[in-house]
DRENDO-1510 file (C-alpha; in Angstrom, 1 decimal, always signed):
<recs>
REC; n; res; u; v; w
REC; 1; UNK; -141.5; -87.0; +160.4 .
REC; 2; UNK; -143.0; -83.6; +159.3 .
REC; 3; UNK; -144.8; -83.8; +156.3 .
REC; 4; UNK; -144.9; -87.9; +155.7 .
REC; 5; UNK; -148.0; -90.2; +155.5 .
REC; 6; UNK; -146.5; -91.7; +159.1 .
REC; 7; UNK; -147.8; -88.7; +161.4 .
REC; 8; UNK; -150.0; -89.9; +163.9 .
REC; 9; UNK; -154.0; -89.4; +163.6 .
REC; 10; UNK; -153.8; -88.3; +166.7 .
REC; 11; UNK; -150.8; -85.4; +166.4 .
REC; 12; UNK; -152.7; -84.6; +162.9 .
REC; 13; UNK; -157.1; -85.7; +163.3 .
REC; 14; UNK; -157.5; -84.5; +160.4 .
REC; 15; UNK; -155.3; -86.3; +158.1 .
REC; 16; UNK; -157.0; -89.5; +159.4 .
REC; 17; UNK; -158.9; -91.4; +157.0 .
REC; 18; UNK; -161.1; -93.0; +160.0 .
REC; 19; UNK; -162.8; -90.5; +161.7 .
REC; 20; UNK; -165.8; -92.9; +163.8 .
REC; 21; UNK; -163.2; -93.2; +166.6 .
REC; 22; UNK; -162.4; -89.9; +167.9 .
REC; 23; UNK; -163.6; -88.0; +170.9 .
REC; 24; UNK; -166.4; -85.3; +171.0 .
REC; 25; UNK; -164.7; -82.2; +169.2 .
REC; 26; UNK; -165.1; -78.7; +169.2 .
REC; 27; UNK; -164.3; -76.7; +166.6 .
REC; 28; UNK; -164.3; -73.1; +166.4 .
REC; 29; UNK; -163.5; -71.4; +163.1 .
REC; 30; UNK; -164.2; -67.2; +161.9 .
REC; 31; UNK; -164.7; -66.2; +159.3 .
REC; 32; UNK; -161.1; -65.2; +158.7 .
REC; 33; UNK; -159.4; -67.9; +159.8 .
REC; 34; UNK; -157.0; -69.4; +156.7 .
REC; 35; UNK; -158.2; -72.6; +156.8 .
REC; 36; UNK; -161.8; -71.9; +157.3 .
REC; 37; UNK; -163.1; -74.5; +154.2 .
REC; 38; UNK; -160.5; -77.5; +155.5 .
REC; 39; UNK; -162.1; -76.7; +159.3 .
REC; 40; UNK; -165.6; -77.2; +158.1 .
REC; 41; UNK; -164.6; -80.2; +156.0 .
REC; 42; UNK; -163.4; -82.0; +158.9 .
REC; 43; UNK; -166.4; -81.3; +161.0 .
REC; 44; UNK; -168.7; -82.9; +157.9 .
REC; 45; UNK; -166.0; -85.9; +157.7 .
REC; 46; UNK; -166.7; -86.5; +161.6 .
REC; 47; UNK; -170.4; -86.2; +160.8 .
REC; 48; UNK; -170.5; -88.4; +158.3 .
REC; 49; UNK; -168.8; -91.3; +160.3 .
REC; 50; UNK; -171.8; -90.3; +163.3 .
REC; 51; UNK; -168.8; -88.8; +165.4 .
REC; 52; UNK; -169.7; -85.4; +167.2 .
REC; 53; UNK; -168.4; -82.2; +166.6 .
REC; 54; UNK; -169.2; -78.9; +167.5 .
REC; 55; UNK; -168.9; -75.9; +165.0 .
REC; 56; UNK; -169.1; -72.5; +165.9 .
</recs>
């Protein structure tokens, strides 16, 4: 359902409060895009857990 806690991690990654089991991602992000800050918060997040993720 749109807008619950029950959506998927993997319809919504980065709701998920485990990231460590995700695929490689790549994430592109300008410097005008409107959700810039929660873009580059989710790349640190994957970091953190030693996932990889690309940000450009």
């Amino acid at each position: 359902k749109k807008g619950t806690q029950g959506v998927s991690p993997y319809a919504a990654p980065s709701r998920a409060q485990d990231l460590s089991n995700l695929p490689p991602a790549f994430i592109d992000v300008s410097s005008t895009e409107i959700f810039r800050d929660e873009d580059i918060d989710y790349a640190q997040r994957i970091w953190q857990t030693g996932g990889v993720a690309e940000l450009h």
